[in-house]
C-alpha positions in Angstrom: 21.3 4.8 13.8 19.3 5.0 10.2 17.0 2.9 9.8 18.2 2.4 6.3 22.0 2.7 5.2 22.5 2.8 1.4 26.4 2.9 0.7 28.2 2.7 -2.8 24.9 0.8 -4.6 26.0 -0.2 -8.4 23.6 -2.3 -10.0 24.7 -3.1 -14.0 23.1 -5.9 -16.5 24.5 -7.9 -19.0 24.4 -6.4 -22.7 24.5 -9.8 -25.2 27.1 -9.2 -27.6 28.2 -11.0 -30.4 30.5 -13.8 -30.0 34.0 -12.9 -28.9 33.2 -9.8 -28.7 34.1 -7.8 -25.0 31.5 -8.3 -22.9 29.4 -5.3 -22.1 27.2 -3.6 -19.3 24.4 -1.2 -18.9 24.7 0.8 -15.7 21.3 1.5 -14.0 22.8 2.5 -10.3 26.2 3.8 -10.1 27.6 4.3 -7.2 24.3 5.5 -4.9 24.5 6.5 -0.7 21.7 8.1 1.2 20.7 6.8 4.6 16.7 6.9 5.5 15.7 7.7 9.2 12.8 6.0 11.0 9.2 7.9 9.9 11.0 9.9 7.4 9.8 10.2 3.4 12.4 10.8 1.2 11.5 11.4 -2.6 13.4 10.4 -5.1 13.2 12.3 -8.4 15.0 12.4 -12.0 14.0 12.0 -15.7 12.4 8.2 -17.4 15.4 5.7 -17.5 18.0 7.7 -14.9 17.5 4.4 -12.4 15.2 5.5 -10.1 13.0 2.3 -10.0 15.5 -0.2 -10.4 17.4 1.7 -7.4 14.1 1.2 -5.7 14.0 -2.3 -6.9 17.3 -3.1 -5.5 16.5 -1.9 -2.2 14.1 -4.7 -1.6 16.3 -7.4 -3.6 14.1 -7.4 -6.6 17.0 -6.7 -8.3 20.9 -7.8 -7.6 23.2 -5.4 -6.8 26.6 -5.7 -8.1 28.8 -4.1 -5.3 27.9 -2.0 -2.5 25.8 -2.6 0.9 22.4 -2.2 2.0 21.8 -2.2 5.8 18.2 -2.3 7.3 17.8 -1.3 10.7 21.8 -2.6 11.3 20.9 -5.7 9.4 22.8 -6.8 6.0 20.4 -7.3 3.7 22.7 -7.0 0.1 23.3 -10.9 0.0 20.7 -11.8 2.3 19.7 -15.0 1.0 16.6 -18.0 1.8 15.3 -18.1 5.5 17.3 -14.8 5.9 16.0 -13.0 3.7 12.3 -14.6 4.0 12.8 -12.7 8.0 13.8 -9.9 6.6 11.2 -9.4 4.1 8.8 -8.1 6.7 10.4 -5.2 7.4 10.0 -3.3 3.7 7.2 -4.0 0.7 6.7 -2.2 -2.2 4.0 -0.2 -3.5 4.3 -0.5 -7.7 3.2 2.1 -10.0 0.5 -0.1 -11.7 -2.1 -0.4 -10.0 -4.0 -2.4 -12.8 -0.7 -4.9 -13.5 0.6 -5.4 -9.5 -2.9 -7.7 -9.1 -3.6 -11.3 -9.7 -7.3 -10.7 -11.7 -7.6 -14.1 -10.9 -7.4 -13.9 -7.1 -10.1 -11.8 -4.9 -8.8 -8.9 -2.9 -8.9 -10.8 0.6 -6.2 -13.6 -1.5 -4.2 -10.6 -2.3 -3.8 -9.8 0.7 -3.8 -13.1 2.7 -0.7 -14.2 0.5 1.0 -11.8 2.7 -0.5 -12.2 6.1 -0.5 -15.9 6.1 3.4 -15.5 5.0 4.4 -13.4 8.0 1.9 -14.3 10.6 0.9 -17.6 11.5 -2.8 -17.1 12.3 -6.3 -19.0 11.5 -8.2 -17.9 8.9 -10.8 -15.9 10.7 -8.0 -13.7 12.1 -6.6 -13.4 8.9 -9.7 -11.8 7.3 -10.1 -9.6 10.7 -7.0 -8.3 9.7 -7.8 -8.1 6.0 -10.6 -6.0 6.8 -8.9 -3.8 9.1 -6.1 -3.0 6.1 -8.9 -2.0 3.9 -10.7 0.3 6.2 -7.1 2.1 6.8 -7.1 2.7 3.2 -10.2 3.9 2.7 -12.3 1.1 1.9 -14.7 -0.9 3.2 -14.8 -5.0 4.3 -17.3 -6.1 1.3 -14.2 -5.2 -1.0 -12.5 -8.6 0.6 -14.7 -11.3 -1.9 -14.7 -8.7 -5.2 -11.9 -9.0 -8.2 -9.6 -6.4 -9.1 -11.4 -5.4 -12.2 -13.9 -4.2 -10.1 -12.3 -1.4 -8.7 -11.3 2.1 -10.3 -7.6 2.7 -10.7 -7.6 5.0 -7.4 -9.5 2.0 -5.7 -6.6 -0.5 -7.0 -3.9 1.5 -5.7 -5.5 2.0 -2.6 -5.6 -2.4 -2.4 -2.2 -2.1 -3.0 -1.2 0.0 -0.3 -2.7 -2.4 2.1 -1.1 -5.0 0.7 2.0 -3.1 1.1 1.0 -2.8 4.7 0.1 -5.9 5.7 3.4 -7.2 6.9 3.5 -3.8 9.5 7.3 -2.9 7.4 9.7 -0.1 8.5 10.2 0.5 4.8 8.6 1.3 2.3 9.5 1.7 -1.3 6.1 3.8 -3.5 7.4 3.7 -6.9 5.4 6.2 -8.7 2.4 5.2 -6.7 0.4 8.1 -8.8 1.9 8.5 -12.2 -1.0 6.1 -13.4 -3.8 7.8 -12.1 -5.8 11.0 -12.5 -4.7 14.4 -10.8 -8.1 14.0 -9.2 -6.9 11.0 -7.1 -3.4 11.3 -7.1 -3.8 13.9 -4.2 -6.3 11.3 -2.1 -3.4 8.8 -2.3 -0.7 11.1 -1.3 -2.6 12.2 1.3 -3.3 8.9 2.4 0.4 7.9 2.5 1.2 11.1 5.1 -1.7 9.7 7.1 -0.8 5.9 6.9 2.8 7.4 8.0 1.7 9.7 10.8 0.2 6.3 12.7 2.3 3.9 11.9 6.2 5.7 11.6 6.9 3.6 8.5 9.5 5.1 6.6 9.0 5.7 2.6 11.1 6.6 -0.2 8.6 8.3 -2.7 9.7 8.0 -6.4 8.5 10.4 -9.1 8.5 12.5 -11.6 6.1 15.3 -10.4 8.1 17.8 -8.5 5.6 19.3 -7.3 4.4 16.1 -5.2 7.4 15.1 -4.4 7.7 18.0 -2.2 4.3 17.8 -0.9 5.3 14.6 0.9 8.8 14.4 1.8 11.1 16.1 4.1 14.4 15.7 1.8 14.5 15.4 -2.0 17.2 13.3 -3.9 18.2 14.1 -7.2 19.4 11.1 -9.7 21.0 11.6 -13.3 22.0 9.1 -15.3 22.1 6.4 -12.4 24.1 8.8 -9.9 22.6 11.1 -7.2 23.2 14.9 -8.1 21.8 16.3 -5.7 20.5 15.8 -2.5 18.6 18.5 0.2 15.4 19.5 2.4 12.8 19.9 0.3 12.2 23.2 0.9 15.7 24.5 0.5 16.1 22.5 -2.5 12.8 23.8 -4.3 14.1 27.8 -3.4 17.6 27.0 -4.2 18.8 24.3 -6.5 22.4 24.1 -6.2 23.0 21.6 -9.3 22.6 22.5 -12.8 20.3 19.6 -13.3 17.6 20.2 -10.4 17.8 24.1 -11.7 16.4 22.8 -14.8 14.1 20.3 -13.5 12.7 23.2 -11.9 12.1 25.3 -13.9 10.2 22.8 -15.8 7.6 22.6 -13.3 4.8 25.2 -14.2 3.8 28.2 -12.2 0.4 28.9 -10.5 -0.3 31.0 -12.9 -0.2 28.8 -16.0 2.9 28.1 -17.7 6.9 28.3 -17.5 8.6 31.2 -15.6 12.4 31.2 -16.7 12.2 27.5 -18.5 15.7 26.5 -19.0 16.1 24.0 -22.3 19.4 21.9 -21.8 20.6 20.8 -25.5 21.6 17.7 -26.7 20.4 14.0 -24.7 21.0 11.8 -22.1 24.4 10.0 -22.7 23.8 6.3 -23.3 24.1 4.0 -20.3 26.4 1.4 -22.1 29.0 4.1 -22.6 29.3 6.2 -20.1 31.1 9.5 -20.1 34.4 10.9 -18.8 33.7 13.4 -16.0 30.6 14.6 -14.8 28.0 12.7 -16.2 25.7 16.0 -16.9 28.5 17.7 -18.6 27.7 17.8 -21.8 24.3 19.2 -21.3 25.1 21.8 -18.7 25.5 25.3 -19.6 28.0 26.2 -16.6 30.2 23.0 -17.8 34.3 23.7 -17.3 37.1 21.9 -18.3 37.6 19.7 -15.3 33.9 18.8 -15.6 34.6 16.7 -18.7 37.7 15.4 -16.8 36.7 14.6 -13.5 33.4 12.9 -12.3 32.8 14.9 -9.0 32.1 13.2 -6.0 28.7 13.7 -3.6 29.7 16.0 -0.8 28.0 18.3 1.8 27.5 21.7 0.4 29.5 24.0 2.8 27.7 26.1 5.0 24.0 24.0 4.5 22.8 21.7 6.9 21.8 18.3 5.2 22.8 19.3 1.9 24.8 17.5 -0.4 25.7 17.8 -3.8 27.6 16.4 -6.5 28.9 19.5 -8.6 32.4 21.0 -8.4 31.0 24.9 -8.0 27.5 24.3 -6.9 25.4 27.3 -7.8 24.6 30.6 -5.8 21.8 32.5 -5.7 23.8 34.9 -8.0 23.9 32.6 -10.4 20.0 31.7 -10.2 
């Protein structure tokens, strides 16, 4: 069994109209599946505003999901609600991609992190800050951190609290939404690396949300795809780097540059993103994609294994070849 079952997610707010008017609704998820195994990284990538944090979001009830079910470790969580979901809140944190806005500057780092501790484990205070110290030295930092303020640290340094703070509760799950998008390439790679380590001891399982390809597949062992609040594509890193099989993760891609310096093969899709509030008959990457047919802009295509490839779906109806590429 996966340790986390995601099945037909739709997550849609509220648009105020004007009175009288037909109520309206901007889709952020529609219609999202992908189960997570145990000690498995799953990245999760896609252009600004396709839903990839609010997906993340929704996966540890930060936002409501309309319809659909999330099941953790067997568990219902979708409508978990009070003492439920306060038990169940110990098995996944988050890890957000501020590191100088997810802090209290108010609170010291050992407050930070005994919010959580005290909240999961009922423990006296001196066992607390044992354990407070021990989060800090498994991300790299050292006890005399536990009485100093946020603004104290360097963004790397912050991130770094974060993660232990993340950790503190020991979770199965974690969701790192663009844990390195803030920082500089120079520590971007320490906190990767730290997250492969942190999940080599302790088996916690992480989707990885970004934007950077290149990272992505660094740290995960499958890659999901997400357009316009649906998932495209989904695949083993590796076979999805060397062979894209939807016109959308061709072109992400190719965006990413070579060793060398620049773009081999860039391919430029025309026109935008279609408008969450009115979404679009058929495929919802139609109108951009340059192998588009007629029952594209018919027919939305559904997400199904790609025939002959292990652990490969895609949502596409003629997924590309390697004749096509």
């Amino acid at each position: 069994m996966a340790l986390l079952e995601v099945k037909g997610l739709f997550v849609r707010y509220k648009v105020r109209t004007p009175l009288f008017a037909k109520q309206r609704y901007l889709s952020a998820v529609n219609g999202v599946s992908f189960t997570l195994e145990k000690g498995e990284t799953v990245g999760l990538v896609g252009e600004s505003g396709c839903g990839k944090s609010t997906l993340g979001r929704a996966l540890v009830r930060l936002e409501e999901p309309c319809s659909g079910r999330i099941l953790l470790n067997g568990r219902d969580l979708t409508h978990a609600k009070g003492k439920e979901l306060k038990e169940m809140r110990r098995s996944f944190q988050m890890i957000f991609q501020d590191p100088y806005g997810s802090l209290n500057p108010r609170l010291p780092v050992f407050a930070a992190l005994d919010e959580v501790i005290a909240l999961h484990r009922k423990a006296p205070l001196a066992v607390r800050k044992e354990r407070a110290a021990e989060l800090l030295e498994m991300v790299g930092l050292t006890a005399d951190a536990l009485n100093r303020y946020p603004h104290q640290f360097s963004g790397g340094q912050r991130q770094r609290i974060g993660i232990a703070r993340a950790l503190a509760a020991d979770p199965d799950f974690i969701v790192a939404d663009e844990p390195v998008s803030a920082l500089d390439v120079s520590v971007q790679a320490s906190i990767v690396n730290l997250l492969q380590d942190i999940q080599q001891k302790s088996g916690t399982s992480i989707l990885f949300i970004a934007h950077d390809l290149a990272v992505v597949e660094h740290i995960s062992s499958r890659i999901m795809v997400m357009y316009l609040g649906s998932v495209v594509e989904l695949a083993p890193s590796r076979q999805m780097v060397s062979s894209p099989r939807h016109p959308y993760t061709e072109a992400l891609l190719s965006a990413v540059p070579t060793p060398e310096g620049g773009l081999s093969g860039r391919i430029r899709l025309n026109g935008d993103v279609p408008s969450p509030l009115a979404l679009v008959a058929g495929c919802p990457f139609h109108e951009r994609c340059p192998y588009a047919k007629e029952r594209c802009r018919r027919e939305k295509p559904p997400l199904l294994p790609v025939e002959g490839e292990e652990g490969r779906w895609c949502a596409c109806w003629e997924p590309l070849s390697r004749a096509q590429r």
